[in-house]
C-alpha positions in Angstrom: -48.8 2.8 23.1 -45.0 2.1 24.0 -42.1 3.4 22.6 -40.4 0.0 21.7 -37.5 1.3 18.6 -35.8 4.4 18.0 -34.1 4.9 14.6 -31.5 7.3 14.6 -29.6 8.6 11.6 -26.3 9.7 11.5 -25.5 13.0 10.2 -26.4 16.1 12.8 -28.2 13.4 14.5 -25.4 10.8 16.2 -22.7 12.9 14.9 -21.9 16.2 13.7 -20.5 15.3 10.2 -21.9 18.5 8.1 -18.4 20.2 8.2 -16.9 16.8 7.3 -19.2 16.7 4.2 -18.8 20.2 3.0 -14.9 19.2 3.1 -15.4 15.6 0.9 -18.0 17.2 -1.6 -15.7 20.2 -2.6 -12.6 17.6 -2.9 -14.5 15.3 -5.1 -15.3 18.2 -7.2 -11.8 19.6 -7.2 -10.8 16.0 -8.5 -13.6 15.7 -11.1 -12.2 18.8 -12.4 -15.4 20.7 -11.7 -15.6 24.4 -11.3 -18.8 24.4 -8.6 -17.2 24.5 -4.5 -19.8 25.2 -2.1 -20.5 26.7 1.3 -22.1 25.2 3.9 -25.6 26.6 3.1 -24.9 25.1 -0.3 -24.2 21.8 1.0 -28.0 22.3 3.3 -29.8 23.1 0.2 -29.0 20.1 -1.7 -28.6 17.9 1.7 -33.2 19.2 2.1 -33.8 16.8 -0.7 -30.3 14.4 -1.4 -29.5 13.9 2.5 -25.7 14.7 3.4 -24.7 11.1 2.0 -25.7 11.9 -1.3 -25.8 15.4 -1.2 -23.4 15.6 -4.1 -26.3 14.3 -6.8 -27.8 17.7 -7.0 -24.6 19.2 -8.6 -25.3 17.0 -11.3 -27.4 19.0 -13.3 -25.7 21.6 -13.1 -23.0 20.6 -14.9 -24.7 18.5 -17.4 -23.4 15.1 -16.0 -26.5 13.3 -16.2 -25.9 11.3 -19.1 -22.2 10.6 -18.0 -22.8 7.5 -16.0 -19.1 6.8 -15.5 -18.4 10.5 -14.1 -21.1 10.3 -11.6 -20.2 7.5 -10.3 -17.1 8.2 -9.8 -18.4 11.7 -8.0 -20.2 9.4 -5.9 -17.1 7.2 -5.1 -14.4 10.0 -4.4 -17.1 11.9 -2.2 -17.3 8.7 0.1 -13.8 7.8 -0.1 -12.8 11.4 1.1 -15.6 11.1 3.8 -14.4 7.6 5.0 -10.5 9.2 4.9 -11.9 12.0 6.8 -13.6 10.2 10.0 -11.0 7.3 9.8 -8.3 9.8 10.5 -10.0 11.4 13.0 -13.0 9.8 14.7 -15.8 12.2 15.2 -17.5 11.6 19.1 -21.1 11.2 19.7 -23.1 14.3 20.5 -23.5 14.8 24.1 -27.8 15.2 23.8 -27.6 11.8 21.4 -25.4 10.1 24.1 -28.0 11.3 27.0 -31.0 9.8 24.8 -29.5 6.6 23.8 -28.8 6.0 27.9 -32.3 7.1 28.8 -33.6 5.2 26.0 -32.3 1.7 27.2 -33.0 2.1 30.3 -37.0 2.9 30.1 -36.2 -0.8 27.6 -36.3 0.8 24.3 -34.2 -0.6 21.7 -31.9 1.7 19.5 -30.7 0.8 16.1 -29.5 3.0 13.3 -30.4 3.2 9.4 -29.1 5.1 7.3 -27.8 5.9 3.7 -24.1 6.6 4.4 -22.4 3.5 2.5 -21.6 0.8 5.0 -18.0 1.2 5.6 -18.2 4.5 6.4 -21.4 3.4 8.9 -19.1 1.1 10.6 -16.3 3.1 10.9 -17.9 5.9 12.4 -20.0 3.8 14.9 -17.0 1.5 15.9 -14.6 4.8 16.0 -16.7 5.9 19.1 -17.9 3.0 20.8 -15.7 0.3 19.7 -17.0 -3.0 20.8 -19.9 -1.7 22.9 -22.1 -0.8 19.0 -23.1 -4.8 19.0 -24.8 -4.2 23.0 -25.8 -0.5 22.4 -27.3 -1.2 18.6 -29.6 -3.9 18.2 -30.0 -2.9 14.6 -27.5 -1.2 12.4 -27.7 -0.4 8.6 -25.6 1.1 6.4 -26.0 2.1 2.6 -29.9 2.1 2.9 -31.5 2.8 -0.4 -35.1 5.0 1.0 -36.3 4.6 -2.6 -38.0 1.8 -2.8 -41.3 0.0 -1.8 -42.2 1.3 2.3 -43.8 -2.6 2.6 -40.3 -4.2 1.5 -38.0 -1.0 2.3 -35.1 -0.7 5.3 -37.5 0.4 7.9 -40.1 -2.4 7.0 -37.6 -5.1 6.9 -35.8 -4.1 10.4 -39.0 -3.4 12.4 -40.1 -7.3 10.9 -36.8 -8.6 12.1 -37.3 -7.3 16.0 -41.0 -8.2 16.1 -42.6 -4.6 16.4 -45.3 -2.3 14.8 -44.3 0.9 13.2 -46.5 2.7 15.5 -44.5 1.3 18.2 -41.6 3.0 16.5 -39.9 6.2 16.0 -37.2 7.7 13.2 -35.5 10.7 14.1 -33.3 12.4 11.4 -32.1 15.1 9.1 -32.5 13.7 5.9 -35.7 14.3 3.7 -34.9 11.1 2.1 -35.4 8.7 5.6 -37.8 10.4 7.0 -40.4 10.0 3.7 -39.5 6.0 3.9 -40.5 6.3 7.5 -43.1 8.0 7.3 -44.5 5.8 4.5 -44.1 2.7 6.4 -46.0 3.8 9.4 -43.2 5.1 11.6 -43.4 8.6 13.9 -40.9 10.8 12.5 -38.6 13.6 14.0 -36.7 16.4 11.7 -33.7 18.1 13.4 -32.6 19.3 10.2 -30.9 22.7 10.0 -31.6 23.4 6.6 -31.8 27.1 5.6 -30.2 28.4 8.8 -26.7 29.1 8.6 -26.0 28.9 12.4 -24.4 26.1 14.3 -27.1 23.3 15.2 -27.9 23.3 18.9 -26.3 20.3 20.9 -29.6 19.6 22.2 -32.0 18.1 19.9 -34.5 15.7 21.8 -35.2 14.2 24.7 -36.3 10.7 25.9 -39.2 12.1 27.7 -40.4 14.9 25.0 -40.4 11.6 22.5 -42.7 9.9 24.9 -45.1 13.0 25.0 -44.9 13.2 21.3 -45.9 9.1 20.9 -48.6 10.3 23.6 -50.6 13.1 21.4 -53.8 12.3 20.0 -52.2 12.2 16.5 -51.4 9.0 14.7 -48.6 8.3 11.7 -51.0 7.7 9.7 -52.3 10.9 10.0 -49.4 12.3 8.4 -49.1 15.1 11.2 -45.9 16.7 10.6 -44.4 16.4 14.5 -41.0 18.4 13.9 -39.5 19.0 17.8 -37.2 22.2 17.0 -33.8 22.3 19.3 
C-alpha cells in the first residue's frame, strides 16, 4: 500500500491557532453578554468533542441557550468573525514540523489537501496569508466549513478522495479534532490525533514525520480495524 493523500486539518495541525480561539470565544461571549470566560484548558475540553471551530457549542447548555436559535447563531457568527479579524490582522505562519512534512510529502509524490470545519473564509485567509499564491500548487484539495456530521459514503472525505481517484486506505487524516477524525475514520481513512487535550503545556512543534506515517500505513493493522494509531509528539 502507498501513501497517495494526506489530509491535514488546521488548528495545532498547519497552524497554531489555540491562543487565537481562546481570544474569539471569550470576546463572543463578552458581546453576547454572557458571564462564562474560559481558560485555555477550558477551551481543550470543549474543543475533545466540538473541535476548536466550534468549540463555542458546548457553552450552550450551560447557559440555557439551546432553545434560543437566534442567540446561538449569532455566538457562532461573532466567534468566527473575531477569529477571521484575528488571523486577517495578523497572519499566523505554518508550523515549522507541518512545513517539513508537506515538503517531504510531495516529494516521495503524495498529494496534500486540507478539510476542515473552520468556515471557508477564515480557511482561505489563513492558507493564502502564508503561502499566497503557492496554496493552488501546494493543495490539491482544499475545504473549508466541512460539516463531519453527516453520511461517511457522501461526507467531505468521501467526496474529495472520489474527486482525485484514490481509496481511503490509500489515505491518511491527521488532526486534532474528534469531530474529523470520526468522519475519517468512518469512511475508511488512517487517522492521526495530535490533540493536546487535557495537558495544559505548550504543544510540541514536532508532531509527525513523513517517514513515521509511512511505517504507520506499513503495520499489519487495517482502518477498518478501527486500531486507534495516535503518534504522540
Amino acid at each position: 500500500m502507498s501513501i497517495d493523500v494526506i489530509f491535514l486539518g488546521l488548528d495545532g495541525v498547519l497552524f497554531d491557532t489555540e491562543a487565537l480561539h481562546l481570544a474569539a470565544c471569550n470576546a463572543a461571549f463578552c458581546n453576547a453578554g454572557l458571564s462564562v470566560r474560559w481558560t485555555l484548558p477550558a477551551l481543550r475540553a470543549a474543543a475533545a468533542t466540538h473541535g476548536y471551530a466550534r468549540a463555542i457549542g458546548s457553552a450552550i447548555a450551560c447557559e440555557l441557550l439551546s432553545r434560543d436559535k437566534a442567540r446561538v447563531a449569532e455566538l457562532f457568527a461573532d466567534k468566527h468573525r473575531q477569529f477571521h479579524q484575528a488571523i486577517s490582522a495578523k497572519p499566523p505562519k505554518a508550523l515549522p514540523a507541518a512545513l517539513a512534512l508537506i515538503d517531504d510529502a510531495l516529494n516521495a509524490g503524495c498529494k496534500i489537501c486540507v478539510l476542515t470545519d473552520l468556515p471557508a473564509p477564515a480557511t482561505s485567509a489563513l492558507l493564502t496569508g502564508c503561502f499566497g499564491a503557492d496554496v493552488n500548487s501546494l493543495f490539491t484539495v482544499v475545504t473549508g466549513g466541512a460539516n463531519f456530521d453527516g453520511p461517511a459514503g457522501t461526507g467531505p472525505y468521501a467526496r474529495a478522495l472520489n474527486a482525485m481517484g484514490v481509496a481511503p486506505q490509500d489515505a491518511i487524516a491527521i488532526d486534532t479534532a474528534v469531530p474529523g477524525l470520526r468522519a475519517a475514520g468512518d469512511a475508511g481513512l488512517w487517522t492521526v490525533s495530535v490533540a493536546p487535550y487535557g495537558n495544559d503545556v505548550v504543544r510540541p512543534r514536532q508532531f509527525i514525520t513523513f517517514d513515521a506515517l509511512r511505517e504507520l500505513h506499513s503495520s499489519p493493522y487495517t482502518p477498518d480495524q478501527r486500531a486507534k494509531h495516535e503518534l504522540a509528539a
